[in-house]
C-alpha positions, 0 to 999 in steps of 0.5 A, spaced: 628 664 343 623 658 341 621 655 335 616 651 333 615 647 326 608 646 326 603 643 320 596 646 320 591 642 322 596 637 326 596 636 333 601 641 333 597 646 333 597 644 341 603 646 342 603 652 338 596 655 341 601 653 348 606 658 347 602 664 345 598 662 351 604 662 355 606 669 352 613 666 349 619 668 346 617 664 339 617 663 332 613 658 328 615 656 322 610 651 317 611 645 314 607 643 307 605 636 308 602 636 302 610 638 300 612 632 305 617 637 307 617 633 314 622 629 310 627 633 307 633 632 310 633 638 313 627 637 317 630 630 319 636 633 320 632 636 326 626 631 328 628 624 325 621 622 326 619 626 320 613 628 324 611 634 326 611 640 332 618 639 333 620 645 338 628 648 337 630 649 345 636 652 347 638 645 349 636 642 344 630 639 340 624 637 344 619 632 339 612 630 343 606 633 344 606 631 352 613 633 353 612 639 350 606 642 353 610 640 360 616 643 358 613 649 356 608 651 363 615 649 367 618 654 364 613 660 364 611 658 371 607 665 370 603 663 366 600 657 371 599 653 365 599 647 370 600 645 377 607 644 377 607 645 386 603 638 386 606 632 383 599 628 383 595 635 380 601 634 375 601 627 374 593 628 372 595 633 367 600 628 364 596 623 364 590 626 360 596 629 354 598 622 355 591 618 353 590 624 347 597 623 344 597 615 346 589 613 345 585 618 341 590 621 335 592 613 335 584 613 333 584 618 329 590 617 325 587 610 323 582 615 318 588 616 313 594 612 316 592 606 316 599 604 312 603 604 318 599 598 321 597 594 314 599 593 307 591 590 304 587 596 302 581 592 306 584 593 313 586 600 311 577 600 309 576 597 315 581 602 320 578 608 317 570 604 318 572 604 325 574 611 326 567 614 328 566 610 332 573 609 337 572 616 337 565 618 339 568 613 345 573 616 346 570 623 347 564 619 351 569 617 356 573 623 356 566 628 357 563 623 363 569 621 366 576 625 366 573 633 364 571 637 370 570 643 368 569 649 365 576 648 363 579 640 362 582 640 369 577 644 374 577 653 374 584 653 372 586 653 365 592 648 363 595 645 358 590 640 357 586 645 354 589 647 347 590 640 347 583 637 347 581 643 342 586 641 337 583 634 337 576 637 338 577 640 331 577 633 328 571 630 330 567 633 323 572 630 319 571 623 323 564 623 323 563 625 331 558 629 332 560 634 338 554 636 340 553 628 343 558 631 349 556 637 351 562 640 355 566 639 351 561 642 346 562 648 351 569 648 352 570 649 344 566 654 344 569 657 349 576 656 346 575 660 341 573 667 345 580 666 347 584 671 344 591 667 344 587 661 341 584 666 335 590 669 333 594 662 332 587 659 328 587 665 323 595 664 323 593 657 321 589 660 315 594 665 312 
């Protein structure tokens, strides 16, 4: 059995909507932020990071949005989570989880985060500024150039789509306002009708 340790609100969520999209053998376990429970020795002794998800594997422990959402469609293959019969479709799936973990949480991040790049408030003041714009971007390009539609790689639904939405879900808080890209808008609302994607939302408030 797989478990996730996951944070409400985090990019965990991706993860966590994955595996229940996947129908997988799972448990989930919650971490307080708030607490800072992801740096108790017993969670560093499962994810030194001190960040969450982590994924507990059979083989070991997986930490990484990207790297978790590819290992969990490669192995409920039924689930078509992803094109895993082509390296190139498969690479695009890569690469879009790549630009979300890599770019924009990187830009979101700036809001509340900035300790890890600064030690004067002013810097600190000027990256959170700076969030609702790199943001809008970054959802800009993604709306005109990278989402195909309806879901993010085309008619199937994969992995990039749980991703998407989790950091969807940011945008108030950053200031962006959803409706300024439309398909995305879409897509979110669509999401929500999933009944995979209610469940995990409503464990996330309990």
């Amino acid at each position: 059995m797989l478990k996730l340790y996951y944070a409400p609100g985090t990019c965990a969520l991706a993860t966590y909507m994955t595996l229940e999209e996947a129908g997988a053998d799972y448990t989930a376990e919650r971490l307080s932020l708030k607490d800072n429970q992801q740096n108790s020795p017993e969670y560093l002794a499962i994810n030194p990071k001190g960040r969450v998800p982590a994924l507990v594997t059979d083989r070991g422990v997986l930490t990484e949005t990207p790297a978790m959402l590819a290992y969990i469609a490669q192995i409920f293959p039924k689930a078509k989570l992803a094109p895993l019969d082509d390296p190139f479709d498969f690479a695009q799936v890569q690469s879009f989880n790549s630009y979300l973990c890599s770019t924009v949480h990187i830009n979101h991040a700036h809001k509340l985060r900035g300790a890890r790049w600064a030690t004067q408030e002013s810097s600190f003041a000027d990256m959170k500024a700076m969030v609702p714009q790199t943001m809008g971007a970054c959802f800009k390009l993604i709306e005109q150039r990278m989402f195909k539609g309806p879901w993010v790689m085309g008619d199937q639904f994969t992995v990039c789509d749980p991703y998407l939405h989790t950091l969807s879900h940011w945008l108030e808080g950053d200031s962006v306002d959803i409706n300024a890209t439309p398909k995305i808008a879409d897509h979110f609302k669509r999401m929500m009708d999933r009944p995979a994607i209610r469940k995990v939302m409503d464990a996330q408030k309990a």
